[in-house]
N, C-alpha and C positions, 0 to 999 in steps of 0.2 A: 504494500500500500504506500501510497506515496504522503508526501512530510509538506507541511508548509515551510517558509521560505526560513523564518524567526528561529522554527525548531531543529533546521538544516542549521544554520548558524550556531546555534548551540550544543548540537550533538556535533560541528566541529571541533568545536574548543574544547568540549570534554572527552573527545574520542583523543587528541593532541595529546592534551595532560598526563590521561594515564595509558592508552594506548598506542601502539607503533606496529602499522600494519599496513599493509597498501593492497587495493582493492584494485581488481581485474574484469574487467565484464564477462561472466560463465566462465572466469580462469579459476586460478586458486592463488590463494596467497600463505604463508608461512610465517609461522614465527616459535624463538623458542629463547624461554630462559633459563637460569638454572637454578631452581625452585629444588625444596626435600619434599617430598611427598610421607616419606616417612616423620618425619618431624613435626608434619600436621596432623599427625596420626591418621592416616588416610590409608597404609599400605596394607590392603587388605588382598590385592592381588600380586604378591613379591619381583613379579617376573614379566610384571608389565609395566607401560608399554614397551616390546621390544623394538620399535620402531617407529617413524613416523604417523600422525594418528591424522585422518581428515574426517572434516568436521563437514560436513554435507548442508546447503542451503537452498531448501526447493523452488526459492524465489531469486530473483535477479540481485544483481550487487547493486548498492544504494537506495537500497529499500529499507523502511526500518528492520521487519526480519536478519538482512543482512548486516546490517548495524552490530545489533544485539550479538547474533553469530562472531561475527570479529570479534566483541569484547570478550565475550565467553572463551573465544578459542586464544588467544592472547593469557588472561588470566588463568586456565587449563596449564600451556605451557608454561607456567610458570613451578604449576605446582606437579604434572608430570614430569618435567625435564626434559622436553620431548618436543617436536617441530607437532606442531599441529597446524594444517593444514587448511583454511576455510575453502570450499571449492560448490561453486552456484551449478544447477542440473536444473534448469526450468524446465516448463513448457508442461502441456495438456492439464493446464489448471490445478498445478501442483503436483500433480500424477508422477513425473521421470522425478523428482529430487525424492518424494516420497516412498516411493518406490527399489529408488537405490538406496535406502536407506536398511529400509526391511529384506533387501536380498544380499548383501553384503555381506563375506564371510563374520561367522561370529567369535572375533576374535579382540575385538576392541579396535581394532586400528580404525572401524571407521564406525562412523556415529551420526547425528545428523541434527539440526533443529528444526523438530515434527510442529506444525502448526495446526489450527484447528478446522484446517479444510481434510487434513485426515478423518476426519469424524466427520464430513460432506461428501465427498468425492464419490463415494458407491453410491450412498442415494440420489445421487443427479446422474445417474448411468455413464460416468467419465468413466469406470474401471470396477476393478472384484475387489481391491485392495482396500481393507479396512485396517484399524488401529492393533486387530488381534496380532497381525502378521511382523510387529515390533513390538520391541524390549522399551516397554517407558523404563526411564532415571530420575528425570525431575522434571518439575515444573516451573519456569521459571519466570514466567510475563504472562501479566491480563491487562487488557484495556478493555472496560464494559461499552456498549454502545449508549448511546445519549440520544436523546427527541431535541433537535436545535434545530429552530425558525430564525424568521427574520427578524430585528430587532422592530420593526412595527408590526410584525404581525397581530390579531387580537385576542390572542389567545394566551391566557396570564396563566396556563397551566396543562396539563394533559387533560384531564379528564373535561376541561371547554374543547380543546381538540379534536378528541373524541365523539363528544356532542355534535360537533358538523358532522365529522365524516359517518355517525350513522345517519344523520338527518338529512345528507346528500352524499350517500355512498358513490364514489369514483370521481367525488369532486377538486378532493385533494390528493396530491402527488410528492411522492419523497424519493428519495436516490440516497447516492453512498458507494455501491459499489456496480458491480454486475450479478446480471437478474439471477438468482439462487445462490447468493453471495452470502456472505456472513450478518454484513447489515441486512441487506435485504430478509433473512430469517429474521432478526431483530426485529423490522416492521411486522411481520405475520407473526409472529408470538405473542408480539403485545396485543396486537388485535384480536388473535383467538383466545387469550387469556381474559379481555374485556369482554367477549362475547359478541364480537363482530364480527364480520366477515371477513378474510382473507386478505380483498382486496376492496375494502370498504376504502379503503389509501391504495390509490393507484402505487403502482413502482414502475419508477423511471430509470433504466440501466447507464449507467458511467463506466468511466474508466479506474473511479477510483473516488476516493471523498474527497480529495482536493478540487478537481472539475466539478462534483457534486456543488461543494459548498460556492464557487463560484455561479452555478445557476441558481443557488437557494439565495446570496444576497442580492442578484441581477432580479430574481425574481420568475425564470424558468420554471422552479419546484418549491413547493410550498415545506419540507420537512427533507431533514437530513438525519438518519440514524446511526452516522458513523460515530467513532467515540470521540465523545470533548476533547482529548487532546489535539486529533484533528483538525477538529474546529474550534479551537483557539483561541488562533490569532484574529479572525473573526469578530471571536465573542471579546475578546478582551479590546477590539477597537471600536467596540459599542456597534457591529452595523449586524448581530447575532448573536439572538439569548437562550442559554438553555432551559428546557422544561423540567428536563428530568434526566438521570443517568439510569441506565437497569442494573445495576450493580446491588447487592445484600446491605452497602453502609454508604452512605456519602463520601466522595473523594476529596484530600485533603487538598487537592488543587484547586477545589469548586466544593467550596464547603454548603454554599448558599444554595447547589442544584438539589431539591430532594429525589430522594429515589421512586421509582414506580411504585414501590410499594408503601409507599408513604404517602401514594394519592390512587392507592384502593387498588393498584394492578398487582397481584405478586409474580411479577415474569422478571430474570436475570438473565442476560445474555452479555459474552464476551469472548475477543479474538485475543487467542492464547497463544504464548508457544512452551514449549518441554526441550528438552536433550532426549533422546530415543535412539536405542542402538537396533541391529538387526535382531531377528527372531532367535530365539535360542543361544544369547549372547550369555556367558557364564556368571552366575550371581555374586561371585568373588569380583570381578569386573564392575560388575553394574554397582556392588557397594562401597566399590571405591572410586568411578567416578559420581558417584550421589554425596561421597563425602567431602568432596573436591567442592562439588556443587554448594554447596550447605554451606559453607565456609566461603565460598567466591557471592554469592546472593548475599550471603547475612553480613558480608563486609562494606567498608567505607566505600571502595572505588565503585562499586557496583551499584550503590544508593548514590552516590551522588552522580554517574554517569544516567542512572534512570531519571532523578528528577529533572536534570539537566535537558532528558530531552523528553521530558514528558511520557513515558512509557510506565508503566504500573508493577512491582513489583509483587509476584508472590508466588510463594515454594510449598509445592509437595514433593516429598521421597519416592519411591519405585510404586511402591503399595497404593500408598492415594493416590498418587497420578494414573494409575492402572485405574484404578477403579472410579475415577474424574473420567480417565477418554472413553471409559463404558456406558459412563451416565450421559455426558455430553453426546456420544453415537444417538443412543435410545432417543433424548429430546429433539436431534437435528432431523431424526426420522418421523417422528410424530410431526412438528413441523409442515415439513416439505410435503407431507401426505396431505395432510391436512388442507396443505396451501396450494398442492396440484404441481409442488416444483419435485417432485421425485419420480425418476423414471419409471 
């Protein structure tokens, strides 16, 4: 997904500070320092890594995904000792990075960061590949989606919103991403959670929430469900106000947006990413890089590299993240059924 211009800007300056990595279009890049893995008491696999480790990103380079990816594989090497390698596999809507990630010998050397089009991708008939086919590690980023209009629009809340679009269902229109996208679930959620119709909110397909948010303040689209950090730079120059974030707590970015469920919806939606290695990847493995993990999230550089560029931090180990991309599978298919977007 693509970054406004403000939050490009600052995920320079924090990627500078603490990182040193250079980014290739679909290449890979390397880096390594010389970090004790033992010392962090992490070695729970003695005899790894024996070599180079690459670090798999489904999405193109200078994307946020790819972002996050570099930092993670930068601070990896630090504490494997080891060249870790970030190397981009796009294409079929996340399918070849995802893909290679789950067939990759299970050895460690390669790994990948799984996003939450893994848990989309079978039900919109791209592929057979589901979340079962890899090894979660951890979790490590959410950004919940948010309901942001226009700064005049008249609607001082969701649930006025809402009010039109049953009272002239397909009058109003929202965008964010492409049609069976992440945001676009976001929109269908919250409408069948209110007991609306599907498409009582038209959806308008983009190329992404940046283009979104530029027809939402031209005035093209009435509603943008992409998540507030997103839309921003927008809202913070008064010309886009948020209604609500669908997230479990209010963000400490946007203390003032309440959540949907604070105005009578209980629906949460948000685009995630994990570490995920191939299927059958050895538990002695995976529990030492989740400890790596653990230690690199719950650190200085990594909180301040996320505020810095507005990304959302939060961590589960092997076990919940397992059992998060099973829940998250289950609701992206209700959904999409639901809303006519699954093959």
């Amino acid at each position: 997904m693509s970054l406004p211009r403000r939050t490009w800007l600052a995920l320079l300056s924090a990627t500078l500070a603490v990182v040193a990595t250079a980014c290739g279009g679909g290449g890979s890049s390397g880096t390594q320092a010389g970090g004790d893995a033992a010392a962090a008491g992490c070695d729970t696999a003695p005899n790894y890594p024996r070599g180079p480790v690459e670090l798999i990103v489904p999405w193109a380079a200078g994307g946020g995904t790819d972002s996050v990816a570099r930092f993670l594989g930068t601070q990896l090497a630090e504490r494997l000792d080891a060249q870790v390698n970030v190397v981009n596999r796009t294409g079929g809507g996340g399918v070849v990075g995802h893909s290679a990630i789950a067939t990759a010998r299970p050895d460690g050397s390669t790994i990948g960061l799984a996003t939450v089009e893994i848990t989309m991708m079978h039900w919109l008939g791209l592929t057979d590949l589901t979340h079962e086919a890899s090894t979660p590690i951890a979790l490590v980023n959410s950004d919940p989606a948010g309901v942001t209009v226009r700064a005049d629009a008249p609607w001082a809340d969701v649930q006025a919103l809402l009010a039109e679009a049953q009272a002239n269902p397909g009058s109003l229109t929202a965008s964010g991403t492409g049609r069976g996208g992440i945001w676009d679930l976001a929109r269908a959620g919250m409408l069948l959670e209110a007991g609306l119709d599907p498409n009582a909110i038209r959806w308008v397909p983009s190329e992404g929430a940046a283009p979104a948010l530029q027809e939402l303040v031209a005035g093209g689209i009435d509603i943008s469900t992409a998540s507030l950090v997103e839309n921003q730079t927008m809202i913070e120059a008064g010309r886009a106000k948020a209604l609500a974030v669908m997230s479990e707590e209010r963000l400490p970015d946007f203390p003032d947006v309440p959540t949907l469920a604070e105005q009578g919806i209980d629906f949460t939606m948000a685009a995630w990413r994990g570490i995920a290695g191939p299927d059958g990847l050895p538990e002695e493995i995976v529990n030492e890089l989740s400890c790596h993990l653990d230690e690199i999230v719950h650190g200085a550089a990594y909180e301040e590299f996320m505020s810095t560029t507005g990304f959302g931090i939060e961590w589960m180990g092997p076990a919940d993240f397992a059992t998060f991309m099973a829940e998250q599978d289950a609701q992206k298919g209700e959904i999409m059924k639901a809303a006519g977007l699954a093959a």
